[in-house]
C-alpha positions in Angstrom: -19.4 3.5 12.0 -18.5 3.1 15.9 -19.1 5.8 17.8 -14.8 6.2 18.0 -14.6 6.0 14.3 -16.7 9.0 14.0 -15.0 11.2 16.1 -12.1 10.3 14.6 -12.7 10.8 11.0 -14.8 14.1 12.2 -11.5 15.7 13.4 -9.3 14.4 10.6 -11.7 15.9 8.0 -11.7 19.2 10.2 -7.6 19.4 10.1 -7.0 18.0 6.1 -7.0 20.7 3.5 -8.9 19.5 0.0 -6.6 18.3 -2.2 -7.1 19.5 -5.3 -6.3 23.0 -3.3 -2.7 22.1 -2.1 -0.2 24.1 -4.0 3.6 22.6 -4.1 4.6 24.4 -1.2 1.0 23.1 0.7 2.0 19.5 -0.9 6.0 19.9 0.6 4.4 20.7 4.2 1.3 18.0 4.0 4.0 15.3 3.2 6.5 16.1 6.0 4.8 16.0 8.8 4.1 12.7 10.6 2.1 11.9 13.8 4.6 11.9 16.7 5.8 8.4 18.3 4.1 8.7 21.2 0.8 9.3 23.0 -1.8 10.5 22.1 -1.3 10.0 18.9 0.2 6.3 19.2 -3.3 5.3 20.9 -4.5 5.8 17.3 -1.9 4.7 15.2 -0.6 2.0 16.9 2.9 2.2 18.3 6.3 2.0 16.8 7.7 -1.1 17.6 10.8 -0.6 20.1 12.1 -4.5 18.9 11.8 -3.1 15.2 15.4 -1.6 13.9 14.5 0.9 11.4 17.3 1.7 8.8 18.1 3.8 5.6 19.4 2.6 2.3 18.7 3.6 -1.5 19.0 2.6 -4.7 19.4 4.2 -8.0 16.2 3.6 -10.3 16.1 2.8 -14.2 16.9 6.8 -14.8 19.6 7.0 -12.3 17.1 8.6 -10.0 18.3 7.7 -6.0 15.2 6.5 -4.8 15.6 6.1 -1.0 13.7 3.0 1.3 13.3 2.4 4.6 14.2 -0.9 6.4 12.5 -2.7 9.4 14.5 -5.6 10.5 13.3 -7.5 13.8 16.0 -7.9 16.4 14.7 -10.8 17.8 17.0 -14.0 16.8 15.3 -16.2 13.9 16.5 -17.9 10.7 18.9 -16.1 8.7 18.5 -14.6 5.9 14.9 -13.4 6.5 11.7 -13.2 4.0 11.4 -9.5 2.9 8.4 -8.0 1.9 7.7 -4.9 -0.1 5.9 -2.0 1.1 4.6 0.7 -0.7 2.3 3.6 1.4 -0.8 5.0 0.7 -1.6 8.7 -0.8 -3.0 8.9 -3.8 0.4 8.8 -5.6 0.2 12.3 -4.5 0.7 12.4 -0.4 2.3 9.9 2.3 5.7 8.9 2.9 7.6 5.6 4.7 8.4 7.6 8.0 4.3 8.1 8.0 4.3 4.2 7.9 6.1 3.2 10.5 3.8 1.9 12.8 2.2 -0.3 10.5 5.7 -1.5 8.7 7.2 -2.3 12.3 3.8 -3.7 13.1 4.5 -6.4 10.3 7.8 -6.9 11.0 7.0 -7.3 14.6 4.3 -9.4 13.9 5.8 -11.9 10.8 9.5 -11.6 11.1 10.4 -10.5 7.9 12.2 -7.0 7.0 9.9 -4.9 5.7 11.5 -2.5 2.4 9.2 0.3 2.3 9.7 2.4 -0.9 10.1 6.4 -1.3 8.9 6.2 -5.2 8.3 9.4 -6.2 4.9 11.6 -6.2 2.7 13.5 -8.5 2.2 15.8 -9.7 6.0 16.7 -10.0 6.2 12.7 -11.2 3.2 11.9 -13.3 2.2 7.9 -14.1 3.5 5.7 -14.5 7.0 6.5 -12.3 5.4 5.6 -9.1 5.0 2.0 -10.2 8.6 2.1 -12.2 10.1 3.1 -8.9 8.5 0.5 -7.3 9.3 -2.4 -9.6 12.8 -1.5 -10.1 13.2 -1.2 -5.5 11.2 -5.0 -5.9 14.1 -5.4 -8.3 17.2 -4.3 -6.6 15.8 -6.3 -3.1 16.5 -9.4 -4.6 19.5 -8.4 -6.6 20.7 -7.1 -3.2 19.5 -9.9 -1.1 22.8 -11.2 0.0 23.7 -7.4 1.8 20.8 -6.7 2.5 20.4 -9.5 4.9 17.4 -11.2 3.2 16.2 -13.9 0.9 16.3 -13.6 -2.7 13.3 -15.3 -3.6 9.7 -15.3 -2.2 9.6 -12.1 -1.8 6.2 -10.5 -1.0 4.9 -7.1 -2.3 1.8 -5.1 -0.3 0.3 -1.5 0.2 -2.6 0.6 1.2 -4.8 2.5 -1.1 -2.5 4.1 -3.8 0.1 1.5 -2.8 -2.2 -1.5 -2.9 -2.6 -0.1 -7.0 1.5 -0.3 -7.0 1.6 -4.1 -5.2 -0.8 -5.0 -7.9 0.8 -3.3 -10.7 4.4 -4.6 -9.6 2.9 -8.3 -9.3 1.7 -7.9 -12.8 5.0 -6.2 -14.2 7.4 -9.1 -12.6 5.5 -11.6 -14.0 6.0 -10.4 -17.3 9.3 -9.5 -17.3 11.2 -10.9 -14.4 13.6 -9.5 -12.4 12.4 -10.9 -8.8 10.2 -13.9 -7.8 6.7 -12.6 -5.7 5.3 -15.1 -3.8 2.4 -13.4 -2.3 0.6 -9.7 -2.9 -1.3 -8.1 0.6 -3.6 -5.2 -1.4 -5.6 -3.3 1.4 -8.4 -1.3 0.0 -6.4 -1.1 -3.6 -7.2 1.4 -6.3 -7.5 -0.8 -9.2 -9.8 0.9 -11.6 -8.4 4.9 -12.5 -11.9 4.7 -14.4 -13.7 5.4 -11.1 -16.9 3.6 -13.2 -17.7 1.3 -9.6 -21.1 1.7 -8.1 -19.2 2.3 -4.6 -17.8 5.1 -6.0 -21.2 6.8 -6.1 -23.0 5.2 -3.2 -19.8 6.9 -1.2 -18.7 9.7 -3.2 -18.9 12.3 0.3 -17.4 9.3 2.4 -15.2 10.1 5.5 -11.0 9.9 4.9 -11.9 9.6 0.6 -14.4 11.5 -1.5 -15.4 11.3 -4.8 -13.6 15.0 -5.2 -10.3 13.7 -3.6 -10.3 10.6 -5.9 -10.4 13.3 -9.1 -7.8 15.1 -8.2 -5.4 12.6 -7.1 -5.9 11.0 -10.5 -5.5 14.7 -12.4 -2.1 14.6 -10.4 -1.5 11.4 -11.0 -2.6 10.7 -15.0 -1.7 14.5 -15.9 -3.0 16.2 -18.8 -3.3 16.4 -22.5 -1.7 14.0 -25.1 1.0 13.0 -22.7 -1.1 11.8 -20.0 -1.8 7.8 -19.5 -5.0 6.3 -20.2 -7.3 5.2 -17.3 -7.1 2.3 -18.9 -3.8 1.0 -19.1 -2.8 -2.1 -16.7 -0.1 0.6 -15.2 -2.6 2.3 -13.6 -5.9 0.3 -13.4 -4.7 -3.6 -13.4 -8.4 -4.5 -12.9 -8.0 -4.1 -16.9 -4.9 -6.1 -17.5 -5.1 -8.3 -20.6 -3.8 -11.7 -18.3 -4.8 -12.6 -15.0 -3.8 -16.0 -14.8 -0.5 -16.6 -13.1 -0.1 -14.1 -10.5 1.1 -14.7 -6.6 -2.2 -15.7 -4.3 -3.3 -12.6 -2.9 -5.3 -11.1 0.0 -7.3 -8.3 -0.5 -9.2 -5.8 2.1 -11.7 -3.8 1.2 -13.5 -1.2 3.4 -17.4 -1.1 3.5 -17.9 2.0 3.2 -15.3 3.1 0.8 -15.5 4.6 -2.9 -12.7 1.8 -3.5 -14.6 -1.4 -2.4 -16.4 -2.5 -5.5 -13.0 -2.6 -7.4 -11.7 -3.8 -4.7 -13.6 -7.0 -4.9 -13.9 -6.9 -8.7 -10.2 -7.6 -8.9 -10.5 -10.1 -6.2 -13.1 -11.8 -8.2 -11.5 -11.5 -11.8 -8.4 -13.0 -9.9 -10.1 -16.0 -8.5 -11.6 -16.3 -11.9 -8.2 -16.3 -13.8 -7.1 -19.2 -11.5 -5.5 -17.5 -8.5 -5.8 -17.9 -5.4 -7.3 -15.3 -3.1 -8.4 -14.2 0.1 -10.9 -11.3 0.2 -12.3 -9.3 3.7 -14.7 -6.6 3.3 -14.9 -5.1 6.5 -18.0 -4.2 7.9 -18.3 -0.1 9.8 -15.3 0.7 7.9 -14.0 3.6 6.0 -10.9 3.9 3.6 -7.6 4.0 5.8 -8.8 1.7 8.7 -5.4 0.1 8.7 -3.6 2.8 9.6 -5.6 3.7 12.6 -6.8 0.6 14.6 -7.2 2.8 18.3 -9.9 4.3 16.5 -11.9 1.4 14.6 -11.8 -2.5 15.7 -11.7 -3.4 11.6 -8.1 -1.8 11.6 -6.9 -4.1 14.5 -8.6 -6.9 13.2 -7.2 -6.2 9.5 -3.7 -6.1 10.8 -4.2 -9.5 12.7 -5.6 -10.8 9.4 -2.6 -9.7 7.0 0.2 -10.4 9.5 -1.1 -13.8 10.1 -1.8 -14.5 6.0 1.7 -13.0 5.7 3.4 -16.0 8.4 1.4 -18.7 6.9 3.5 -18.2 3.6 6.6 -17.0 4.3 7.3 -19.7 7.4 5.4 -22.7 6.0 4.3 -25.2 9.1 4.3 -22.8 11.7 1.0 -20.9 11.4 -2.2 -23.0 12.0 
């Protein structure tokens, strides 16, 4: 890794607690805090866009449950009504929140013009598999049921996450193409979980990675799966759509993996099985890399260069003719 990478992940191993021994009050305080708007942090994480509005809004999910979104929506005059594009954060389905996203979502909004929806589905272990994805196929759901007051376009709507969320993108891409309910035009998975088997050969050759580890992976899937006879197989497409039945017939996608990164070989297994199943893809490993380079370029180039790379994919297909 660059020299700045190392530092970085260095003091971000020396403040994180170990997962698996966060009890709920640890898991309350982890999730709420989120690096300040502002320097120094902001030289890391990339600024929160000042031309970005941010707004709240809700919906109520398939149980009644209010699961509450975020909203980025550029000020700058354009074409009315705007693309919108899904966003579901990063965690393990067990950690992160929107507010902890926004420099990336204003970032894309910023960067595409569309509004960014980024979804508050719920966490585990208090919500075990598959509500995470639920939540996010029935917010996918509501956006383009709510389009017209929501200000955005009812169709081509694009779905896209980080880590945990690029499993959810995946998994909601799959689930709307079955079922219906909204039209995805495009999926954005950087460095997706795709495989809740953890049988890659990345997933050895980086088990004591920076930012991931082969111990944080366990028990983010014990939250995630649960236990005993109610918990969901590795397996099923909900949580692993590397091992979905049909490929064939989902949006193009761009995938991201990291290099070094227990999630890489999936990564580009599912990028591969995709392209095989007639889909069209676009897949970046990026070299020096470690899991969650996206969400600090100041401290790696691949996370500037990643963000360049998905905001540009994301222009090219949501304002045909205009991208090069």
């Amino acid at each position: 890794m660059p020299l700045r990478t190392r530092v970085f992940v260095k003091a971000l191993a020396r403040e994180r607690p170990a997962i698996r021994t966060l009890g709920p009050d640890d898991l309350t305080r982890v999730r709420a805090w989120v690096a300040p708007a502002r320097p120094p942090y902001t030289w890391v994480t990339g600024p929160v866009h000042r031309d970005v509005a941010i707004e709240s809004s809700g919906f109520a999910a398939r149980d009644g449950h209010h699961v509450p979104v975020r909203i980025y929506r550029p000020r700058r005059a354009a074409a009315s009504p705007r693309p919108a594009l899904m966003w579901f954060h990063g965690g393990g389905w067990v950690l992160g929140s929107p507010r902890g996203y926004d420099p990336i979502c204003s970032a894309i909004a910023h960067d595409t013009g569309v509004v960014v929806v980024s979804v508050d589905y719920r966490l585990a272990p208090e919500h075990r598999a598959p509500k995470a994805a639920l939540d996010c196929v029935d917010a996918t759901r509501w956006v383009a049921r709510e389009a017209v007051s929501l200000g955005v376009r009812p169709t081509g709507i694009g779905v896209a996450g980080d880590s945990a969320g690029g499993n959810l993108a995946a998994v909601v891409s799959q689930v709307l193409r079955d079922e219906g309910g909204a039209e995805i035009s495009y999926q954005c998975l950087v460095y997706p979980g795709v495989d809740a088997t953890m049988s890659s050969p990345s997933v050895t050759e980086h088990a004591e990675a920076p930012v991931l580890t082969h111990s944080d992976m366990v028990a983010f899937l014990e939250h995630y799966l649960g236990e005993g006879p109610d918990a969901l197989d590795p397996l099923h497409p909900l949580v692993s759509p590397l091992y979905a039945a049909e490929l064939g017939g989902l949006p193009p996608a761009l995938v991201q993996t990291a290099d070094l990164d227990p999630l890489r070989d999936e990564g580009a297994m599912y990028a591969r099985a995709l392209r095989a199943a007639g889909v069209e893809v676009v897949h970046t490993n990026y070299l020096r890399a470690p899991h969650g380079f996206l969400s600090f370029p100041g401290a790696t180039p691949a996370g500037r260069a990643a963000r360049r790379d998905l905001t540009h994919w994301v222009r090219a297909r949501t304002w045909p003719g205009t991208v090069d």
